[in-house]
PADREN-694585 format. One record per residue (C-alpha): x, y, z; residue in three letters. Coordinates in steps of 0.2 Angstrom, whole numbers, padded with zeros to 4 digits, always signed. Each point is the difference from the previous one (the first is absolute). Last residue first. Layout:
<nodes>
XYZALA/...
</nodes>
This chain:
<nodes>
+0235+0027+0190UNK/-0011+0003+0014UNK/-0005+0015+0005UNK/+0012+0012+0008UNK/+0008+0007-0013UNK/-0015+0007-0008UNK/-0007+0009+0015UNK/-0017-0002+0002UNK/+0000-0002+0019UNK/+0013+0015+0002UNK/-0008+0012-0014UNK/-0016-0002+0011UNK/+0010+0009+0015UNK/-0014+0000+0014UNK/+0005+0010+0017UNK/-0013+0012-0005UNK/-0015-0011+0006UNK/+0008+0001+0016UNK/-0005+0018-0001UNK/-0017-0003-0002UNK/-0004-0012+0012UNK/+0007+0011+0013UNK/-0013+0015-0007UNK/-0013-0013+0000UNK/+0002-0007+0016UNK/+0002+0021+0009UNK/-0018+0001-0009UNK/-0005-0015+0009UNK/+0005+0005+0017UNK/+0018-0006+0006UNK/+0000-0010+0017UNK/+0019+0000+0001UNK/+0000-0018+0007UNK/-0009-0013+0014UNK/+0001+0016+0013UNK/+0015-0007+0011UNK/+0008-0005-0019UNK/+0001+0019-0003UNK/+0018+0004+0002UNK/+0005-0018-0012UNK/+0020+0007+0000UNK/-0002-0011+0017UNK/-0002-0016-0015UNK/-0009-0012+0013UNK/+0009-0012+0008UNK/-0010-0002+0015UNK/-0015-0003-0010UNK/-0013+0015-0005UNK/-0011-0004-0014UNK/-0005+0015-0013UNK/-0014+0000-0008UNK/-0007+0017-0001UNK/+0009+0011-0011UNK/+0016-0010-0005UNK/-0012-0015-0003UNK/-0014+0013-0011UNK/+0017+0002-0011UNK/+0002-0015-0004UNK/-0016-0005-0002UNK/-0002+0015-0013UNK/+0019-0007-0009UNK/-0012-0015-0005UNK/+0000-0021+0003UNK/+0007+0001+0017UNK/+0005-0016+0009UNK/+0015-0003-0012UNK/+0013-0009+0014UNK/+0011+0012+0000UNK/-0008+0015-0003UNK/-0014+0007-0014UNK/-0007-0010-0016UNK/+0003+0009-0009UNK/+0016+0006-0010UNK/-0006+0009-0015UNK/-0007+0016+0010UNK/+0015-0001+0011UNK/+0012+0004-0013UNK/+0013+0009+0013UNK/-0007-0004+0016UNK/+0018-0009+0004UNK/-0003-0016+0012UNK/+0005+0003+0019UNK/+0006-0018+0005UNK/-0008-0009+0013UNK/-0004+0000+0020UNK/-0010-0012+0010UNK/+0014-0008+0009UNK/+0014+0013+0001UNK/+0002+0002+0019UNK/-0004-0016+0003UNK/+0019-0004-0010UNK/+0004-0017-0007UNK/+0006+0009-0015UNK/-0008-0008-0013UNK/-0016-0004+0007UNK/+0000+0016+0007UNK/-0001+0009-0019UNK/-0018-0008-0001UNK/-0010-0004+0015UNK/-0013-0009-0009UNK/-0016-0006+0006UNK/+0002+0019+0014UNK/-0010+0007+0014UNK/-0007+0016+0000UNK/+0004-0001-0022UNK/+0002+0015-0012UNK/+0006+0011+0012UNK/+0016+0007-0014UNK/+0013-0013+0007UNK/+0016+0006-0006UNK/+0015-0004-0010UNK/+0009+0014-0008UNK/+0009+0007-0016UNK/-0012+0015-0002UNK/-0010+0000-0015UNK/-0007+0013-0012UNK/+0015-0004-0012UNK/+0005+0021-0002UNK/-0004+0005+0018UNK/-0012-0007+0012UNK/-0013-0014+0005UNK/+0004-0006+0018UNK/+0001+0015+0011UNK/-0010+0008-0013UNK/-0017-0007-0001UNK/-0008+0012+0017UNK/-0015+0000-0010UNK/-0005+0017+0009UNK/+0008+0007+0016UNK/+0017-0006-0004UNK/-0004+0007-0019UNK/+0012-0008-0013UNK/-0017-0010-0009UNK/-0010+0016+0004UNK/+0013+0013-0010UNK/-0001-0014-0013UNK/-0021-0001-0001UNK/+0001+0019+0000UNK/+0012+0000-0015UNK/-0011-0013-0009UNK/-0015+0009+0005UNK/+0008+0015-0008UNK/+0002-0007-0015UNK/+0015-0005-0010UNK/+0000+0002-0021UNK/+0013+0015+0000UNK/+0011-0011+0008UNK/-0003-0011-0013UNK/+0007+0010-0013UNK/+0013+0009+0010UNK/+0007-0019+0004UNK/+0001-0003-0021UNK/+0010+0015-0002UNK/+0012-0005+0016UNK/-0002+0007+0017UNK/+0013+0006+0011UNK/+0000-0005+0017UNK/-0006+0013+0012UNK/-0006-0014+0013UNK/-0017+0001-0002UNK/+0001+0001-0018UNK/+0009-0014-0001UNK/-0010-0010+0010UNK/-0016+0005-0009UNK/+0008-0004-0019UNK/+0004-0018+0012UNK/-0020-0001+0004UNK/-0005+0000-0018UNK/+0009-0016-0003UNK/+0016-0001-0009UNK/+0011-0009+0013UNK/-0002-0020-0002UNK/+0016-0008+0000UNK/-0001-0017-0007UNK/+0019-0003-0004UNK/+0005-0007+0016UNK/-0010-0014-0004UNK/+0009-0004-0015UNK/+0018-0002+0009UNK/-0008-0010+0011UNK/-0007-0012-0013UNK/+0020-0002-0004UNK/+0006-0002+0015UNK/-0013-0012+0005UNK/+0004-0010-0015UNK/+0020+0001+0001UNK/-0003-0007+0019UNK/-0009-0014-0006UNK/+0012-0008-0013UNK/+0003+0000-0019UNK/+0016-0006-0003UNK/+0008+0007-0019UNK/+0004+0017+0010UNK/+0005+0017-0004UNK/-0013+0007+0011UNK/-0012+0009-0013UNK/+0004-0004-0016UNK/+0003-0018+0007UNK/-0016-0002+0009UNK/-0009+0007-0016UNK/+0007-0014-0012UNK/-0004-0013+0012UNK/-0015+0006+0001UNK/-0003+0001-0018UNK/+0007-0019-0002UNK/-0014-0006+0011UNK/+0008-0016+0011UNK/+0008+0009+0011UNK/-0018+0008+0005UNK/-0007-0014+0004UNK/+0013-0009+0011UNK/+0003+0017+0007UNK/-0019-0001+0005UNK/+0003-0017+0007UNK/+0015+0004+0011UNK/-0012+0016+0005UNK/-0012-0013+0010UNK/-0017+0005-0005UNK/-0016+0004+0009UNK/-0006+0014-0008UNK/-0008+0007+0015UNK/-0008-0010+0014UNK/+0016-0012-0001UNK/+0014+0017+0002UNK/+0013-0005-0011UNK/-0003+0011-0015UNK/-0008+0011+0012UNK/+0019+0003+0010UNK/+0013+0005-0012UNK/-0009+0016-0005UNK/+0003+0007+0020UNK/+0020-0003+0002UNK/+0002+0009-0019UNK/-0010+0016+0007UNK/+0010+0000+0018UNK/-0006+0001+0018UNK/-0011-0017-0001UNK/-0013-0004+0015UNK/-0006+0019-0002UNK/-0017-0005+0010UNK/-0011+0006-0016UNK/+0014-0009-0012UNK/+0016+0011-0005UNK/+0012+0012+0011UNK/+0011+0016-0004UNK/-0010+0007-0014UNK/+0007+0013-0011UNK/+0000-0014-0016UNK/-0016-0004+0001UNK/-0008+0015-0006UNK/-0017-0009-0003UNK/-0003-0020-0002UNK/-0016+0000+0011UNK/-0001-0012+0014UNK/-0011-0016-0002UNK/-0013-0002+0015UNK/+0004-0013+0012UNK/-0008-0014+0009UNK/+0007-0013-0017UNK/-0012-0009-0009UNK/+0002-0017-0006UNK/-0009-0007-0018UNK/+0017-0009-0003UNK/+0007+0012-0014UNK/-0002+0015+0015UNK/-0014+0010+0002UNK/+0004+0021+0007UNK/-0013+0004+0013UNK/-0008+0016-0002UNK/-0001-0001-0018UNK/+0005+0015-0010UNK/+0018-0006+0000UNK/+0013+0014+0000UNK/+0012+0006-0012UNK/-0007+0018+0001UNK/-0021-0013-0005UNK/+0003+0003-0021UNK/+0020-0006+0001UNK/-0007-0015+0010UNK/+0011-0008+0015UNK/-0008-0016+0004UNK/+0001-0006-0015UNK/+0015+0011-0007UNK/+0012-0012+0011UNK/-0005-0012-0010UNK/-0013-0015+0000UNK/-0004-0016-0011UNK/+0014-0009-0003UNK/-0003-0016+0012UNK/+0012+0007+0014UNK/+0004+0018-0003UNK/+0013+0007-0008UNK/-0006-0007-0015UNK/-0013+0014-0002UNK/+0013+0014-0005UNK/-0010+0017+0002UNK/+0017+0008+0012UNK/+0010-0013-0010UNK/-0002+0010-0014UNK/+0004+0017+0007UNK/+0014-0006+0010UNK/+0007-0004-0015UNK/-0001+0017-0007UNK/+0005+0008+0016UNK/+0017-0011+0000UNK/+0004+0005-0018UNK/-0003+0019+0002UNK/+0010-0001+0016UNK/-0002+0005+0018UNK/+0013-0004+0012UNK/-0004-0016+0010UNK/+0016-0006+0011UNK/+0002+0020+0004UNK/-0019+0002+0007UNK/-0009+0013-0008UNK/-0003+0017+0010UNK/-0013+0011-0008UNK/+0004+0019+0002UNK/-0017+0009+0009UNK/-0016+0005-0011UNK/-0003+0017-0006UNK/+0009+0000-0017UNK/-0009-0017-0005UNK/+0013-0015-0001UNK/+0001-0008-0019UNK/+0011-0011+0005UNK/+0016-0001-0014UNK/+0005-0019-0004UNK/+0017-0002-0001UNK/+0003-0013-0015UNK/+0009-0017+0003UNK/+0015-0004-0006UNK/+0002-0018-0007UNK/+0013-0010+0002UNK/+0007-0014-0013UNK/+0011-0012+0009UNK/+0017+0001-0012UNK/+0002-0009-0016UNK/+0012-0014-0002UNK/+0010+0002-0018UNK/+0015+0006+0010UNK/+0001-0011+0012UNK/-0002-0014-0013UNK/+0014+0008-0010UNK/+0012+0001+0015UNK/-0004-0017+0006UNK/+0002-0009-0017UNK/+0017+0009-0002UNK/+0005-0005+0017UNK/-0003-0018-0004UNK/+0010+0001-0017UNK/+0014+0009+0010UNK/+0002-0015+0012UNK/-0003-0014-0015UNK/+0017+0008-0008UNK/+0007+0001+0017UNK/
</nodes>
């Protein structure tokens, strides 16, 4: 019994003496969402978090997820380009190049598909796939945990931020995720113009720049909206300038690349691709999926006068019969003009966004 109480001492005092699984609480981080735009939805498994943001951050300019430690996500996404790559064909670490033009980065958090032909429907799903991807960086994510487990920051971040000591795949798109829904452009000259339009009330700073809009500006967006001008809108509207569509805007008669229909398997979508928000357009050439404009004037000389009919043709497309809208010069400039306004400089050179 004497031995028997002995043990059970020893027990009690080690029990004791051991100390419980540390836990860290994370921080809610607050989106700065502009007054005009629509309530964000973050997914439940991913809530935003000041320590999750701040890893996805580094990771987001992290060159060892790719396969010889050269590229980052921020390669072919450049902070200076809306997040976009200003080459129109992004080149992988192996000298390959992809038939696509990069997307720009903006407002990602209110879209509902990712990739031209929307081949991923969440954030998190989409940022797993260029690491892996072998004309991109052309890694496998067991060796970019491999590298990243072995950096004591790292492991110090992914356990701020997920309450982890094993760093895996999923925790890294969660967190890079959580980044990209943080670059929200909404301070451009053209969001002072919404709000006024639709009776919303204008800060300080809005009164100042809307004391700076001209009347070709105006005239240029009254065109952009017009049925029987530009005829932009059906795909182009609201807060975000994007509609969350596929379409096939008469690029192509007959088509190299038949975009969202190679992922569903449907005729009926071949030749169609996901509408892109106009918002910072002038940082974003070149133009369309596969980058075959080089300026916003080719752009909008295609909507004018180049339009191809196919069989599934955007019908929202009224004046594809005639080859486009046929705009005259001046109506160009005026369009051009306006477009112009959709540029929020404070969004590229924002602080928080660069690389850490």
């Amino acid at each position: 019994m004497r031995y028997l109480f002995l043990f059970v001492g020893i027990t009690v005092i080690f029990m004791a003496c051991k100390k419980d699984k540390t836990i860290y609480v994370q921080t809610p981080y607050e989106l700065k969402i502009p007054s005009h735009f629509p309530d964000m939805i973050i997914p439940i498994d991913n809530p935003m978090t000041v320590e999750g943001v701040e890893l996805g951050r580094k990771l987001f300019y992290e060159k060892k997820l790719s396969g010889d430690n050269t590229q980052a996500c921020a390669t072919c996404h450049a902070p200076s380009a809306g997040f976009s790559d200003p080459e129109q064909f992004s080149t992988g670490i192996d000298g390959l190049q992809g038939d696509r033009n990069s997307m720009a980065l903006i407002n990602l958090g209110w879209n509902t598909s990712f990739f031209w032909d929307g081949r991923s429907k969440t954030l998190e799903e989409q940022i797993i796939q260029p690491v892996i991807n072998p004309i991109e960086m052309h890694e496998e994510w067991k060796n970019v945990v491999g590298k990243l487990s072995a950096d004591i920051e790292y492991k110090n971040m992914f356990f701020k931020a997920f309450n982890t000591d094993e760093i895996d795949s999923l925790q890294a798109a969660k967190a890079i995720a959580q980044f990209l829904r943080t670059l929200i452009s909404g301070e451009s000259k053209f969001d002072v113009m919404y709000k006024f339009e639709n009776n919303l009330s204008l800060s300080a700073n809005d009164q100042v720049i809307y004391q700076t809009i001209t009347p070709s500006e105006w005239a240029g967006y009254d065109l952009f909206k017009s049925l029987n001008g530009a005829d932009c809108f059906h795909c182009h509207n609201g807060p975000l300038m994007q509609v969350q569509k596929f379409s096939n805007n008469g690029l192509d008669a007959a088509f190299t690349d038949i975009g969202r229909g190679d992922v569903t398997g449907d005729p009926n979508d071949y030749g169609k691709f996901k509408v892109p928000t106009l918002r910072n357009i002038a940082y974003t050439a070149p133009y369309m999926h596969d980058g075959r404009f080089s300026t916003i004037d080719e752009v909008i000389e295609h909507y004018s006068s180049g339009i191809q009919q196919s069989s599934t043709i955007d019908p929202l497309i009224e004046y594809a019969f005639q080859g486009g809208v046929q705009l005259d010069a001046f109506e160009k400039d005026l369009l051009k003009q306006f477009l112009m306004t959709l540029s929020d400089e404070n969004f590229v050179n924002n602080p928080d966004f660069q690389e850490p």
